[in-house]
Steps between C-alpha positions, in 0.01 A plus 500: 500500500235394722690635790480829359168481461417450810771751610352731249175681786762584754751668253204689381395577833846604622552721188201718607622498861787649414347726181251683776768535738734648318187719318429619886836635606548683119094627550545644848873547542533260821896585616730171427545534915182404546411313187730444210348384209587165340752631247702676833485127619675362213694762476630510820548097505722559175709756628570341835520136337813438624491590857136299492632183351762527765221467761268253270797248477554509936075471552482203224804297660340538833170419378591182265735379826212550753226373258696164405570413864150606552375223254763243628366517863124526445568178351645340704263651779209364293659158486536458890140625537341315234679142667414650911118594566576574818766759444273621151202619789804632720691699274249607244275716758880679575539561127193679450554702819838587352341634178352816701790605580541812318811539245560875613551352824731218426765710280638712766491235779703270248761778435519563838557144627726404214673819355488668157660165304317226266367318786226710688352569135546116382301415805242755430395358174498160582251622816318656244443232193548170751097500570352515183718203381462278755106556511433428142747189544334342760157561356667351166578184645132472685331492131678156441177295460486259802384221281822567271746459827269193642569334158898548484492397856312153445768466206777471759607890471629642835413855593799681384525350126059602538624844591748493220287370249164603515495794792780695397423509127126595606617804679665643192225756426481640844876453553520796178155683636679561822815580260369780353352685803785482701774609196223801488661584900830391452618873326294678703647347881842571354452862449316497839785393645729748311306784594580416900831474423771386222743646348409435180184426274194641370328541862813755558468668181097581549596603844801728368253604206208567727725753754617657171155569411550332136181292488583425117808309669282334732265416226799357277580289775142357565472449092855320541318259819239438273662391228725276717182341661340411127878368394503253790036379490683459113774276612263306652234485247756360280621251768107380523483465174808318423478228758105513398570342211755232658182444768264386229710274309591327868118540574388309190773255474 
């Protein structure tokens, strides 16, 4: 209940949205070519349901495969940094260079070095949600109090059961902050990546849609991207609240 609460503004909000828009194209008779109203959207997402779902189901495997790998390396990235200074002030100068880079860039150059299969688009994501994870790790395991890690060290702790005990752990909110913001690119550098070439998934359909002129399709299939990115920041909302709870039992045992 008080989820929905707080949910409650933006429903509210996105009701009105979509009440004035679809007011405006009934009031001055905008053509569907140029602006369909909201109904067209639905409607065309429920009569070409199948043939998008197709297309949803290719984009979401990509995504989940490049986003888990994604997670899997920035830790293990953050780890090596976290235990080397010297290669942290090496590498993380190259990391933020990397980050302007732009995506529209990337896509084709990836498709063109590594053909129109799962890898080029794999890689893409991970490029594209690797930084923000391994940022808000590292900064996680800097909060660690230093008088916290002196103390386990005077006990006799070494620096890896310190790291696993105390730094780790501490890192938790900014390991899920970091989360968030990169599941929030994850969708979108897959379709990038479709739309410079696949043979399937909802990049290809909005480029299909868009040289067809149906920008309800296109629509449809930016609603469908949507939906997929609030599924997955849900996923992980859950996750962060599951192991939440775990955290604070460990935390005050």
């Amino acid at each position: 209940m008080t989820r929905i609460k707080h949910l409650f503004p933006a429903f509210v909000l996105l009701a009105a949205f979509l009440g004035l828009w679809e007011g405006y194209v009934a009031l001055t008779g905008a053509p569907a070519l140029v602006l369909p109203a909201p109904s067209d959207v639905v409607n065309g997402l429920r009569v070409e349901w199948d043939d998008i779902a197709r297309h949803t189901l290719a984009t979401l495997g990509v995504a989940v495969v490049g986003f888990s790998l994604s997670v899997a390396f920035a830790f293990i990235v953050s780890v090596v940094l976290h235990f080397s200074g010297w290669l942290r002030r090496g590498l993380m100068p190259l990391l933020v260079a990397s980050q302007t880079v732009p995506i529209v860039a990337l896509a084709p150059l990836m498709v063109l070095w590594f053909g129109f299969g799962l890898l080029p688009k794999v890689l893409l994501v991970i490029l594209v949600t690797f930084f923000p994870m391994v940022v808000s790790l590292t900064a996680g395991y800097a909060s660690l109090p230093r008088a916290f890690r002196d103390q386990l060290v005077s006990m006799g702790a070494t620096r890896w059961s310190v790291f696993r005990r105390a730094t780790l752990p501490s890192a938790r909110t900014q390991f899920f902050s970091g989360l968030r913001i990169s599941a929030t690119y994850a969708i979108v550098a897959t379709i990038f990546a479709e739309y410079a070439g696949a043979r399937r998934g909802l990049g290809i359909y909005i480029l299909a849609a868009k040289n067809n002129f149906r920008a309800d399709l296109v629509l449809s299939a930016v609603l469908v991207s949507a939906c997929l990115t609030l599924a997955l920041l849900s996923v992980i909302a859950g996750i962060e609240r599951i192991t939440g709870r775990r955290y604070r039992r460990g935390a005050h045992a």
